[in-house]
N, C-alpha and C positions, 0 to 999 in steps of 0.2 A: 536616419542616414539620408545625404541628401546623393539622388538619383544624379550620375555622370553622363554626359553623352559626348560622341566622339570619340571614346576609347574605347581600343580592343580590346585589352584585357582589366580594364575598373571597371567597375558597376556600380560601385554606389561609396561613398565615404562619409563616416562621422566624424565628430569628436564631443564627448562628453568627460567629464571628471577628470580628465587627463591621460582619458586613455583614446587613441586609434581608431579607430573600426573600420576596416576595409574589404570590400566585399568585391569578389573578381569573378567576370565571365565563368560560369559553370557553376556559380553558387557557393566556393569556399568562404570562409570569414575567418578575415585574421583581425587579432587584436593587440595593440602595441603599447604598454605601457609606459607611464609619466613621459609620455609626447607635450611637446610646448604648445603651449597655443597658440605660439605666434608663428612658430612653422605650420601647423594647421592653416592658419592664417593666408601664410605667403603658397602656401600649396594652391588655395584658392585663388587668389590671385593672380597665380601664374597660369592656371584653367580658366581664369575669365578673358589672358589677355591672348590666349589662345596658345601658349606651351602645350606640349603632352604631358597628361597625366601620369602616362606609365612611364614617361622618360625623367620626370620629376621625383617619383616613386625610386625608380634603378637607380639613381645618383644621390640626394640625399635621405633616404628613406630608410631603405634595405640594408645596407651598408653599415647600418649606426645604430639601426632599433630591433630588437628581434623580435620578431609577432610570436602569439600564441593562436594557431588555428582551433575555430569552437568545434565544439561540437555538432556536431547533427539537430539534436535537438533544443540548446540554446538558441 
């Protein structure tokens, strides 16, 4: 997962296989199945050109993917 900074509530984001992995202040992980890459992509993107992450997250993310929070010990 690569480490975020600048956000209140991310902490860290993946993407492998085609799944998600997002990791929020206080340590929960949620994981989102058959996510595109190319939204992975522009997610990044829009964190490099200096968007917010969590305002990117609340408008195209949430809304359209439904995570599965891990467990504790995954």
């Amino acid at each position: 997962m690569k480490e975020i900074t600048g956000s209140s509530n991310i902490e860290a984001i993946g993407h492998k296989d085609g799944t998600l992995s997002v990791r929020f202040k206080g340590g929960a992980v949620y994981d989102y199945e058959n996510f595109p890459q190319a939204l992975h992509d522009k997610w990044m993107e829009a964190h490099l050109a200096g968007e917010s992450v969590g305002s990117f997250f609340h408008h195209h993310i949430k809304p359209h993917y439904e995570g599965k929070k891990r467990e504790a010990s995954e």
